[in-house]
C-alpha positions as CSV (number, residue, x, y, z in Angstrom):
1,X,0.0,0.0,0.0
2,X,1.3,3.3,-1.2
3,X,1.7,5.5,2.0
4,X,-0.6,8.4,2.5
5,X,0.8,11.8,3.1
6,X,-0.9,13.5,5.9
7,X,-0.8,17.2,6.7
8,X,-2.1,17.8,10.4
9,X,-3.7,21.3,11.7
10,X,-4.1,22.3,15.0
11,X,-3.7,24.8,17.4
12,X,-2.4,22.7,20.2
13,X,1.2,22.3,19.7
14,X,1.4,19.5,22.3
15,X,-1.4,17.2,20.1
16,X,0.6,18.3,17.0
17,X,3.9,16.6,18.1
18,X,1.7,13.8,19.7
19,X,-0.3,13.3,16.6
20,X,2.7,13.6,14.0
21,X,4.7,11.3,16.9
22,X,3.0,8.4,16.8
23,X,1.8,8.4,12.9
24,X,4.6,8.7,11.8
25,X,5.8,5.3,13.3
26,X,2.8,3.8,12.0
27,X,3.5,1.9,8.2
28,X,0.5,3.5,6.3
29,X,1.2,7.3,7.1
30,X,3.7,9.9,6.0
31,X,3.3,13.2,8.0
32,X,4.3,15.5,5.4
33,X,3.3,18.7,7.6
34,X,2.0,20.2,10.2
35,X,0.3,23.8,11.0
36,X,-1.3,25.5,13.8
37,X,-3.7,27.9,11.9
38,X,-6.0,27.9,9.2
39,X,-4.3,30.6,6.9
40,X,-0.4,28.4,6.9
41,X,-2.8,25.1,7.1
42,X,-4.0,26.4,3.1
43,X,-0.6,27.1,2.0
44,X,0.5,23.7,3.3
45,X,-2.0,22.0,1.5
46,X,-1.6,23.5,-1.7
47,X,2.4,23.2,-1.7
48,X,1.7,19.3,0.0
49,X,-0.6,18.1,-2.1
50,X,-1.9,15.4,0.8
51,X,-3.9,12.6,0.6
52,X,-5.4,13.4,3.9
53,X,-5.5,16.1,6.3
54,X,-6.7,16.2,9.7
55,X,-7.8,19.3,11.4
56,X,-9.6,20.7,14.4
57,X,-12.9,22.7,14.5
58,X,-10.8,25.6,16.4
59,X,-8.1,27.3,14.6
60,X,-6.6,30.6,14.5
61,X,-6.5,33.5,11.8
62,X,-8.8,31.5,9.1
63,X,-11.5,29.6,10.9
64,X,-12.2,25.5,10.1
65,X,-15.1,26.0,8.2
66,X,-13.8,28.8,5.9
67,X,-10.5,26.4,5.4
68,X,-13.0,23.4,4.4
69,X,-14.4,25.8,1.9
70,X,-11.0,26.7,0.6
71,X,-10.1,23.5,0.8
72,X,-13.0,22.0,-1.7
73,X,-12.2,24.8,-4.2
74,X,-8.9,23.0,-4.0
75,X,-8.2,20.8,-7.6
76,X,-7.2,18.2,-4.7
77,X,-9.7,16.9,-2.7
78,X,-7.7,15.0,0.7
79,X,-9.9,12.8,2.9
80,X,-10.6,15.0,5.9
81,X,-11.2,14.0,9.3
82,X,-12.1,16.5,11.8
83,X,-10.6,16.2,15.7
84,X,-12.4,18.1,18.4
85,X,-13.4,18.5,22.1
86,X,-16.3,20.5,20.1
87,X,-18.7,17.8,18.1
88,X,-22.0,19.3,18.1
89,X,-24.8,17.9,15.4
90,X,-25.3,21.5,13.9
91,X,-21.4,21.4,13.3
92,X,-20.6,18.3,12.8
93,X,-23.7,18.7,9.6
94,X,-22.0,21.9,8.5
95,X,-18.9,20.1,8.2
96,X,-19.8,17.0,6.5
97,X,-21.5,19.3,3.8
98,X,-18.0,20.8,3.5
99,X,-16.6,17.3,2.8
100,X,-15.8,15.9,5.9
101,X,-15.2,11.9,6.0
102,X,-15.1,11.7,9.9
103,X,-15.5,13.0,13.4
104,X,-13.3,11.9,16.2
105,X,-13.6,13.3,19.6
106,X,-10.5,14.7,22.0
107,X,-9.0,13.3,23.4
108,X,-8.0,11.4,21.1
109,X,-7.0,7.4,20.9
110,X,-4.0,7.6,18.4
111,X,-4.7,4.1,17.3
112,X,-8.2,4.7,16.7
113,X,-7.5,7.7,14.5
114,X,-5.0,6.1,12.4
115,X,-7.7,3.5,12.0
116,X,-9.9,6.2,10.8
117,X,-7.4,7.5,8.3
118,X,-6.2,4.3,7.0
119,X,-10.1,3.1,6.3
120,X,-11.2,6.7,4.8
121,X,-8.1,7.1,2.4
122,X,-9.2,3.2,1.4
123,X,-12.2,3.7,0.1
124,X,-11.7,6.8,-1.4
125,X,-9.1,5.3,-3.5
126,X,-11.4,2.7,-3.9
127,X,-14.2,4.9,-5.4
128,X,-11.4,6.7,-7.5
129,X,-10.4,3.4,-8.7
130,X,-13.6,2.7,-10.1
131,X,-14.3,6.0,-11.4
132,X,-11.3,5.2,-13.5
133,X,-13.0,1.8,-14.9
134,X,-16.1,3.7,-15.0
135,X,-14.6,6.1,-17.6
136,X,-12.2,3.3,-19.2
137,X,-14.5,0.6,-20.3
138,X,-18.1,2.5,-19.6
139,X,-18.9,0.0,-17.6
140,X,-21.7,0.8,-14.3
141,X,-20.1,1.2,-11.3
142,X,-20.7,-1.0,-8.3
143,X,-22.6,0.0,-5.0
144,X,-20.3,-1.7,-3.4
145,X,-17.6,1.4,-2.5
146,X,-20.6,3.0,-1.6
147,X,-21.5,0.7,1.1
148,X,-17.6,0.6,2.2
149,X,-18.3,4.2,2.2
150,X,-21.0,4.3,4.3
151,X,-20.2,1.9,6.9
152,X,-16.8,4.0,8.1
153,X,-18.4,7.2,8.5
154,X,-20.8,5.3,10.6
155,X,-17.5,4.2,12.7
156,X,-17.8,0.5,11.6
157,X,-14.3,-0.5,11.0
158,X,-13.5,-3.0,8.0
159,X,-11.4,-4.7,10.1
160,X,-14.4,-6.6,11.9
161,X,-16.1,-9.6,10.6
162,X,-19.4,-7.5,11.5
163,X,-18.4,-4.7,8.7
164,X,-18.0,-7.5,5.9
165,X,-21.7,-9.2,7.4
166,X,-23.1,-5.4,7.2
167,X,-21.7,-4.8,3.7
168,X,-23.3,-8.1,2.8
169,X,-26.4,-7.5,4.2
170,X,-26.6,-3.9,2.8
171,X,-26.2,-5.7,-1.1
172,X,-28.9,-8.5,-0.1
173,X,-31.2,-4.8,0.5
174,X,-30.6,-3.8,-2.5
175,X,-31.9,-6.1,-4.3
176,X,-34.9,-7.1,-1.6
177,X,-36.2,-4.5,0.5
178,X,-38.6,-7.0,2.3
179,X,-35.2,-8.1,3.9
180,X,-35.9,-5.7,6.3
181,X,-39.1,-6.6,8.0
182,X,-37.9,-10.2,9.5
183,X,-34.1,-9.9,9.6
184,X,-33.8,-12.7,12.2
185,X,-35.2,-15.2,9.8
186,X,-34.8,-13.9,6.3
187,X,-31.7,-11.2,6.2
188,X,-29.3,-12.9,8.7
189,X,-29.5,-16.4,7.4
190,X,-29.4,-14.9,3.7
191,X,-26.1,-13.2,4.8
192,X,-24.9,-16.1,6.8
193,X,-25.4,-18.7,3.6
194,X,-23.3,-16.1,1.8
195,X,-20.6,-15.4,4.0
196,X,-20.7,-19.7,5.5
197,X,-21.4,-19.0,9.1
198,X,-24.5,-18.9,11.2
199,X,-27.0,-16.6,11.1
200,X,-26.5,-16.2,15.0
201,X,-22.6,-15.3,14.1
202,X,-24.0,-12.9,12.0
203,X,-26.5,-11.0,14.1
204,X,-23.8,-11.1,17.4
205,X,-21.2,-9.9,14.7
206,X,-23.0,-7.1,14.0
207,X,-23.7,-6.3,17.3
208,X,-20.1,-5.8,18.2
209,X,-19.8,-3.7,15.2
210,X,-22.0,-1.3,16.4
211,X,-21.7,-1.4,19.8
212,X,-17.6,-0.5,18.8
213,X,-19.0,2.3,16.5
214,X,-21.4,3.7,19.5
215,X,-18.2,3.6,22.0
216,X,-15.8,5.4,19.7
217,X,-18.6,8.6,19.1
218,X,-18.8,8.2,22.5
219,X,-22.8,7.5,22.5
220,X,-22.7,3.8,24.0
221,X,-25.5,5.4,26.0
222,X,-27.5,5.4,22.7
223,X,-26.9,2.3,21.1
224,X,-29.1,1.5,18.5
225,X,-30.7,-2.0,18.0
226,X,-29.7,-3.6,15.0
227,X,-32.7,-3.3,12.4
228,X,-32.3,0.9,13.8
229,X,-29.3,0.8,12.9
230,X,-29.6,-1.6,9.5
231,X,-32.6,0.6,8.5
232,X,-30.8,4.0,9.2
233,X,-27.6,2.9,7.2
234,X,-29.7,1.7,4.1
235,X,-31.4,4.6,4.5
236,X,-28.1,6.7,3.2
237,X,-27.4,4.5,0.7
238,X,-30.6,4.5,-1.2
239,X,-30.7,8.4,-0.7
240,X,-27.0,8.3,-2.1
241,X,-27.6,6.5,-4.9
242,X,-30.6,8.4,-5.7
243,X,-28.5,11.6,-5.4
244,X,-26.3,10.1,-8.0
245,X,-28.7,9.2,-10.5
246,X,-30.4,12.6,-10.4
């Protein structure tokens, strides 16, 4: 895997060194630069050229949100995840609007932010792979980046056997929307025949998923049941796909 250059931007030189510290030692990630306001944070990325860039909502001189605007103006567009003590729905929906991949909390658990990078930068080269087949043999592209897609920014990581069950189960919903109203005894077993495990695997599978997602946002207080969760995600990807073909 090619290594992805990361700029970070902050205004706390202590998480900077932290940040750059400990992913730089990781195999994935380059730290090509760091900057602790918004105005040096667009130079940087336009001289850089990253594949990634991870920022807080607070910066000085140029605010976050008017370097996410400056940012998708950009002929580069870096996966961008967003660390904050400062995640509040109206913001975090600004933000995502702007371009945003992902939200993770401060403080922060290093590991689980290189995790985020790693899996963002992924299927974004994934969906720029297939744009390129797209356009090479005009072939129709697949929903399945989309899914990928869809799963991360809900915190599921790929690395879980309940991420590949999800993705699964998503495709099965696609093409059978009555999936949905008995998952115990139609969707799980459907996915389960698929993936050659039990549907019981499945459904506890995907309950670890989430309840991993729900405890990284930090809203393990909230945890959704499966078919919330199932139906929500689907949701998006019928809305996204929708979006597309409009």
């Amino acid at each position: 895997m090619k290594k992805i250059r990361l700029v970070i931007v902050d205004d706390d030189p202590s998480f900077i060194r932290r940040a750059a510290e400990y992913l730089s030692g990781t195999q994935e990630i380059e730290v090509v630069g760091c900057a602790n306001d918004g105005f040096d944070a667009g130079r940087l990325i336009v001289r850089e050229q990253p594949e990634a860039v991870v920022l807080d909502f607070v910066l000085r001189r140029i605010n976050s949100l008017s370097l996410l605007r400056s940012i998708r103006a950009m002929s580069i567009q870096p996966s961008l995840i967003v660390c904050s003590a400062f995640l509040s729905d109206a913001s975090i929906g600004i933000a995502r609007s702007l371009g945003v991949d992902f939200f993770v909390g401060k403080p922060v658990c290093f590991p689980h932010l290189h995790e985020c990078i790693v899996d963002t930068v992924s299927v974004k080269r994934q969906l720029q792979e297939e744009a390129r087949s797209v356009e090479m043999m005009n072939a129709p592209p697949s929903a399945t980046a989309e899914v990928h897609r869809a799963l991360i920014s809900s915190g599921i990581s790929p690395r879980l056997s309940g991420f590949s069950f999800l993705a699964e189960g998503m495709h099965l919903l696609l093409t059978d929307q009555d999936l949905l109203k008995n998952m115990s005894q139609r969707l799980y077993p459907r996915i389960a025949q698929t993936m050659n495990t039990t549907p019981n695997n499945v459904e506890r599978n995907i309950r670890s998923a989430i309840r991993g997602a729900a405890r990284k946002s930090g809203a393990e207080s909230q945890l959704p049941t499966n078919r919330q969760f199932i139906s929500v995600l689907f949701r998006k990807i019928l809305e996204k796909q929708r979006a597309s073909l409009s």
